[in-house]
C-alpha positions in Angstrom: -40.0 25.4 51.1 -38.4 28.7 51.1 -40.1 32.1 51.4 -42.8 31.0 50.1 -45.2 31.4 52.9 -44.2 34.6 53.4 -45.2 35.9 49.8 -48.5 35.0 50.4 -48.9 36.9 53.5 -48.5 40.2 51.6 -51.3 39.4 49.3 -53.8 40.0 52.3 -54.1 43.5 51.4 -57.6 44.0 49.6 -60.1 44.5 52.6 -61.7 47.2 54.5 -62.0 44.9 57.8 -59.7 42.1 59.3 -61.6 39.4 57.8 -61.5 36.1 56.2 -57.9 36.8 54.5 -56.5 33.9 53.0 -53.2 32.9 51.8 -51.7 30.2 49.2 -48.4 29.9 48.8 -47.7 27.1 45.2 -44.2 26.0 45.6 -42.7 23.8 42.8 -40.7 21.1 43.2 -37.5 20.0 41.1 -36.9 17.6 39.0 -41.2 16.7 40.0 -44.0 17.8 42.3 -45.6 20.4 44.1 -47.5 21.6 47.3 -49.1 24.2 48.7 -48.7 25.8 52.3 -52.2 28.0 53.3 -53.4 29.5 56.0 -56.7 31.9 56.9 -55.1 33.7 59.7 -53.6 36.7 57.9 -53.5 39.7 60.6 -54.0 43.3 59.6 -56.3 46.2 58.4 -56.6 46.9 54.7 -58.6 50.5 53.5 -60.5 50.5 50.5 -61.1 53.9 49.0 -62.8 53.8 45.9 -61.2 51.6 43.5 -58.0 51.6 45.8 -56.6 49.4 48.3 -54.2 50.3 50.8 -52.3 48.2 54.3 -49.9 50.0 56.7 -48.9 46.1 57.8 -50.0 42.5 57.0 -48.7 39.5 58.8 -48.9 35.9 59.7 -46.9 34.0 61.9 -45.1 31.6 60.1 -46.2 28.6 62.0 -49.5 29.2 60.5 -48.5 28.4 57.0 -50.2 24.6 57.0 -48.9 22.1 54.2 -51.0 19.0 55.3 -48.2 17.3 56.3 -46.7 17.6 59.6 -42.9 16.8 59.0 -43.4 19.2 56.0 -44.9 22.0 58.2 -41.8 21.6 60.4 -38.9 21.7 57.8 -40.7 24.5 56.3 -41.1 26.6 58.5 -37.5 26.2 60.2 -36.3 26.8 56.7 -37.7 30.6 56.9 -36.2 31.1 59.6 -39.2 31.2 62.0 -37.6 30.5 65.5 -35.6 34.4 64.8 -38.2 35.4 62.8 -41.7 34.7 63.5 -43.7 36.8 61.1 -44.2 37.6 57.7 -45.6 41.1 57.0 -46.8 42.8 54.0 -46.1 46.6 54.4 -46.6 49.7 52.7 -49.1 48.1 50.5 -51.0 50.2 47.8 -52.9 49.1 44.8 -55.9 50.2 42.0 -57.0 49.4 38.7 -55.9 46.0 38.9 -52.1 46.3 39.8 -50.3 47.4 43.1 -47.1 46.9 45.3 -46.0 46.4 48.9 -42.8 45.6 50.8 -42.3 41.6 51.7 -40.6 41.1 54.5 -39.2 37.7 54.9 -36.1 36.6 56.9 -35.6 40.3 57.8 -35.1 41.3 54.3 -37.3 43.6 52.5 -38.0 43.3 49.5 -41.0 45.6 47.0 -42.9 43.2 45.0 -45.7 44.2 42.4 -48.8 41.8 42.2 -51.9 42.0 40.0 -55.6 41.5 41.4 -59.2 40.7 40.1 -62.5 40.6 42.0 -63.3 37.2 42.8 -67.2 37.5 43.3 -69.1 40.0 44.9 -66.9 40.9 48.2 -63.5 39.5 47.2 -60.6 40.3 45.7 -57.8 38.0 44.8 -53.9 39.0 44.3 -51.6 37.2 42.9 -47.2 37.8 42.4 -44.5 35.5 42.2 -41.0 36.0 44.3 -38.1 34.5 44.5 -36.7 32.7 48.1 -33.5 33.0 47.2 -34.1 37.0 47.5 -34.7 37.1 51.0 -31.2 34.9 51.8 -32.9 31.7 52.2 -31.1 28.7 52.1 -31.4 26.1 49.1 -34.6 23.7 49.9 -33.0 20.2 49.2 -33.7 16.5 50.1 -32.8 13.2 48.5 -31.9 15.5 45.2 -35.9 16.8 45.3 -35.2 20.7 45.6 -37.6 23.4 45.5 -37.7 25.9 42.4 -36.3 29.3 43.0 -39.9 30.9 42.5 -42.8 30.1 44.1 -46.6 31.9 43.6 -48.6 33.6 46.1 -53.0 33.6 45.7 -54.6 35.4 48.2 -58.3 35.6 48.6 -59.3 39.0 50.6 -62.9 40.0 51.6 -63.6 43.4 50.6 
């Protein structure tokens, strides 16, 4: 349940409007399982110039990251950190021909990650990277020996 949420946010960065962003953030489980925490509230404007994409600054509030279960929603989000931190943001994005970077900002550490993208029907694009929690000093994710793996993937679906 680490910093996963906040990996997705930075995937938002595909659109020329604030529009339907969406983010899913797949976090595996150890020794079994998974989930997934989404949310469709990504904040921020996203350029398109011809085949390029660029964001000044993506966010979404960490309490917006939604697992389905309640409980879950809570440890997860006090495990980034949200009460000091209430954002993730997605900065100095820029991308084309498939492949781009940005700066992830989780737990007030900043980190670049590279992500691929497709289109994904006529007016969206969807980005995909993987990062690691443990990057942005997050604490080990661990209950009755069920842990979360050190890597979790972002999806984002952006309207373009």
């Amino acid at each position: 349940m680490k910093g996963l949420i906040a990996l997705g946010t930075g995937l938002m960065m595909m659109s020329s409007l604030v529009c339907a962003h969406e983010v899913v953030v797949k976090v595996s489980l150890s020794p079994a399982g998974s989930f997934e925490a989404k949310s469709a509230k990504v904040k921020g404007d996203v350029k398109k110039t011809g085949n390029s994409f660029t964001a000044e600054n993506l966010w979404v509030k960490t309490e917006e990251l939604k697992t389905g279960i309640t409980l879950r929603d809570e440890h997860f989000h006090k495990h980034l950190n949200f009460e000091k931190f209430p954002k993730i943001a997605f900065t100095q994005v820029s991308a084309a021909d498939g492949k781009g970077s940005g700066t992830l900002v989780i737990n007030d550490i900043k980190k670049v990650v590279p992500f691929t993208y497709k289109a994904s029907g006529a007016n969206k694009v969807e980005a995909t990277f993987k990062v690691k929690p443990s990057d942005f000093k997050l604490k080990e994710a661990k209950y009755m020996e069920i842990g979360v793996e050190d890597e979790v993937e972002v999806v984002a679906l952006i309207d373009v």
